[in-house]
C-alpha positions in Angstrom: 0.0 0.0 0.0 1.6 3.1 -0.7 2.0 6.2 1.8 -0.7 9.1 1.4 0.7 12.4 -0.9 0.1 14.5 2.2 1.1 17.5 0.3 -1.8 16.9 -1.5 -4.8 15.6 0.8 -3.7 18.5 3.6 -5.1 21.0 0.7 -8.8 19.9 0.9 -10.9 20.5 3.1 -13.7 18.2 1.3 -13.6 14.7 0.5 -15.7 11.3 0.5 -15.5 9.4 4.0 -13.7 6.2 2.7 -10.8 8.5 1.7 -10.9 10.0 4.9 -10.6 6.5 6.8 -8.1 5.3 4.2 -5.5 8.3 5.2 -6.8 8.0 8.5 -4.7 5.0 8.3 -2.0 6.3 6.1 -2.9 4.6 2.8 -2.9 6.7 -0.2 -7.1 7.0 -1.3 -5.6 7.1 -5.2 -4.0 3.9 -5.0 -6.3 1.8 -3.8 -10.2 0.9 -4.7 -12.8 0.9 -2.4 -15.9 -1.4 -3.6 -18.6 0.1 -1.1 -19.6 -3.7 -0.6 -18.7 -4.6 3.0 -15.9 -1.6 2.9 -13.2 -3.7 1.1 -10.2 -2.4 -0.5 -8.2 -3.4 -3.4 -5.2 -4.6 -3.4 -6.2 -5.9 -0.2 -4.0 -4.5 3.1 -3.5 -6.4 6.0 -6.0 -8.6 7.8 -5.6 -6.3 10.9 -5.5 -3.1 8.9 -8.7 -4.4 7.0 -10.3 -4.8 9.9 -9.8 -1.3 11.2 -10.7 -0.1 8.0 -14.3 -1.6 8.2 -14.4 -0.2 12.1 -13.8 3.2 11.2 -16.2 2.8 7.8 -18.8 1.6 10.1 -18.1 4.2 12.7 -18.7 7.0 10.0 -22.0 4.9 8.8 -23.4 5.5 12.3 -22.4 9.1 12.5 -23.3 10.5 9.0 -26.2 10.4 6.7 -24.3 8.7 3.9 -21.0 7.3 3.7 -20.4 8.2 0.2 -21.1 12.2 0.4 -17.7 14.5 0.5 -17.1 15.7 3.9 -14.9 18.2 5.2 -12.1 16.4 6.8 -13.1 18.4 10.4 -16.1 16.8 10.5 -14.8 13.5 10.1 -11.5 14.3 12.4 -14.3 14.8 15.0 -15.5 11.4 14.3 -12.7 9.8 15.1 -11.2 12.0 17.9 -14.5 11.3 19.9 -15.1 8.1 18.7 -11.7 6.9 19.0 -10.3 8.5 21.8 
């Protein structure tokens, strides 16, 4: 999996949640796939890093009206931060 182009995602302010979760745990969004069919990712990362993956897709499920709307990344920082904490 390669390493998110920080440079890059710090810029925006508004992106889709499962991009969000991806660099939330440092996997570049652009070099991956996400299916939207039980959260999986292509090429597929490790079974433990998978599993987080799902966690935190589900976590945003709960909190947000739909996981495939862009969201600013503050909104889904705050996610995590209380969630995750």
């Amino acid at each position: 999996m390669k390493k998110p182009d920080w440079d890059f995602w710090i810029e925006l302010d508004r992106m889709e949640a499962w991009k969000a979760v991806a660099l939330s745990l440092n996997i570049e969004p652009d070099s991956v796939k996400f299916s939207g069919i039980g959260y999986l990712l292509t090429p597929t990362p490790s079974p433990d890093t998978a599993s987080l993956f799902n966690k935190r897709c589900r976590l945003l499920e709960a909190n947000i009206t739909n996981e495939f709307q862009i969201y600013s990344m503050s909104v889904l920082l705050a996610v995590f931060e209380r969630r995750l904490a």
